[in-house]
N, C-alpha and C positions, 0 to 999 in steps of 0.2 A: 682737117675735116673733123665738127665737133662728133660727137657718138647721138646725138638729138638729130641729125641729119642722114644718119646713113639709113639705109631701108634695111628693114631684117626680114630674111628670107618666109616667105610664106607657108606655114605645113600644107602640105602637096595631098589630097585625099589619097591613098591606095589600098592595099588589100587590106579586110579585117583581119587584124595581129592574132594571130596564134595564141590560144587561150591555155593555160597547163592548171589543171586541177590540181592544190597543195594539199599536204595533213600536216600540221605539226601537232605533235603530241607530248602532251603537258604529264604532270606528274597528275591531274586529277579528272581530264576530259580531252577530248581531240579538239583542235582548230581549224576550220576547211576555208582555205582560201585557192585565188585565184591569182595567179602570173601569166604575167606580159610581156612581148615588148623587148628589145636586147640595148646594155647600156647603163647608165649609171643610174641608179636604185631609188625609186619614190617607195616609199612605207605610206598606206593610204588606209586611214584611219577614219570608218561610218561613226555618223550621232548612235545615241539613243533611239531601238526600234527602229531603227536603219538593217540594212544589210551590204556587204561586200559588194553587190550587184549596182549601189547604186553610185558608184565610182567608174562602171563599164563607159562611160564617155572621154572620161579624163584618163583612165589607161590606154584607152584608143589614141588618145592624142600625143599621150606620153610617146607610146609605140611609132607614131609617126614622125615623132620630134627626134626617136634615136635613143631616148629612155626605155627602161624597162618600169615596170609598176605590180605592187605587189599587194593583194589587199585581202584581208582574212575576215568573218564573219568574228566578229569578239564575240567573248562567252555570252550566252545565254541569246545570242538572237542568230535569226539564218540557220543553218546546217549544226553549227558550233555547238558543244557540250553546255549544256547549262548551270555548272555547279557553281558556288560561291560567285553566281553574277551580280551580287548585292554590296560587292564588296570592291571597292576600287583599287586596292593594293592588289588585288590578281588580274584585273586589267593591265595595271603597269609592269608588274611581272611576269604577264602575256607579252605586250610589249618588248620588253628586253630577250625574252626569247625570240623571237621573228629577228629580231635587229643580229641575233645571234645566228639564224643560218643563212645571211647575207652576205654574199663575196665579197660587197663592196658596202661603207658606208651608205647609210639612204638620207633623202630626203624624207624624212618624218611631216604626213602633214595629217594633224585631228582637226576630224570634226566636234566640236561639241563634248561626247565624251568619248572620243577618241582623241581631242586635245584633252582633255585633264588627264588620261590616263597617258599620255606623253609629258604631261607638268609633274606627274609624280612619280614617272619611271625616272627623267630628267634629271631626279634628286639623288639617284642613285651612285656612288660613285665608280667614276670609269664609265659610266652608257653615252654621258654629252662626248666623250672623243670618240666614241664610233658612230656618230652621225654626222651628214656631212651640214646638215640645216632642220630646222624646224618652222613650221607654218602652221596656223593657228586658225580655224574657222570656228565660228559661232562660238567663243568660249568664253564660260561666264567665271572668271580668276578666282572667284571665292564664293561656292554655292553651299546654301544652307545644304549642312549634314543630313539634317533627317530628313529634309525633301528629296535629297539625292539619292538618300538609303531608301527610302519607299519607291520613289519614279523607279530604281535599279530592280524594286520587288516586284515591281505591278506589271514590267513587259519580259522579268526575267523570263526565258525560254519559250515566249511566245514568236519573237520574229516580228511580232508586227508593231507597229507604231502605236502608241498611247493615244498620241494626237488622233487617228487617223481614225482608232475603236469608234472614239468620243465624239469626233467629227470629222463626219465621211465629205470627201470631195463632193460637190454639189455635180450634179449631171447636169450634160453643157445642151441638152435639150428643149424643145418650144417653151416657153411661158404658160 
């Protein structure tokens, strides 16, 4: 029997997984994330103006898949310290610390610029053998510098989206 035929088992809705408030703490701000789920380790990495919150669907599923999932507010947005959030070498060396108080290697997955800030933790040597994978959403492999240094300035320790300031969700209300 090919592997194209067999049926793979459905995730089963059940209780919402157990939530554990994280700190880790940096040499120059705290990082407050959120843990999931029992099993082998997602690292779950929000865009820009994002926050850790909005992975709460995909840890849920992780949790019911039998994963655990791990996802922290990067510097300057959410709960998170906002210092040097202009500067993407302290993303990636955020990065490597999370991966550091891990039991187990994780699946590494960024969004956006939580994949760049895994493309450039990734260079480091010795951090690609403690993961067990990497997955890549919305990432643009070589963005102008100075747009990336400014977009990093304009929502550092705001929390909120750029997009979102600039253009609000249209209300789903009468005509």
């Amino acid at each position: 029997m090919s592997n194209s035929s067999a049926a793979q088992a459905p995730v089963r809705p059940g209780p919402r997984p157990a939530r554990t408030r994280l700190t880790l703490q940096r040499p120059d701000l705290a990082l407050i994330g959120t843990g999931s789920g029992e099993g082998p380790p997602a690292l779950l990495l929000h865009a820009g103006g994002e926050r850790r919150d909005v992975w709460a669907p995909i840890a849920s599923t992780l949790a019911q898949a039998g994963c655990s999932s791990f996802a922290y507010d990067l510097r300057g947005h959410g709960e998170s310290g906002g210092l040097n959030a202009d500067e993407l070498p302290a993303f990636a060396s955020d990065l490597a610390a999370m991966i550091d108080v891990l039991d187990a290697a994780p699946v590494v997955v960024g969004s956006s610029l939580g994949g760049l800030a895994a493309l450039l933790a990734l260079g480091e040597p010795g951090l690609e053998d403690r993961i067990a994978g990497l997955v890549l959403v919305d990432v643009v492999p070589d963005p102008p510098p100075e747009r990336t240094k400014s977009f990093l300035r304009h929502i550092g320790g705001s929390g909120r989206s750029a997009a979102r300031q600039r253009h609000p969700r249209p209300s789903r209300g009468p005509a």
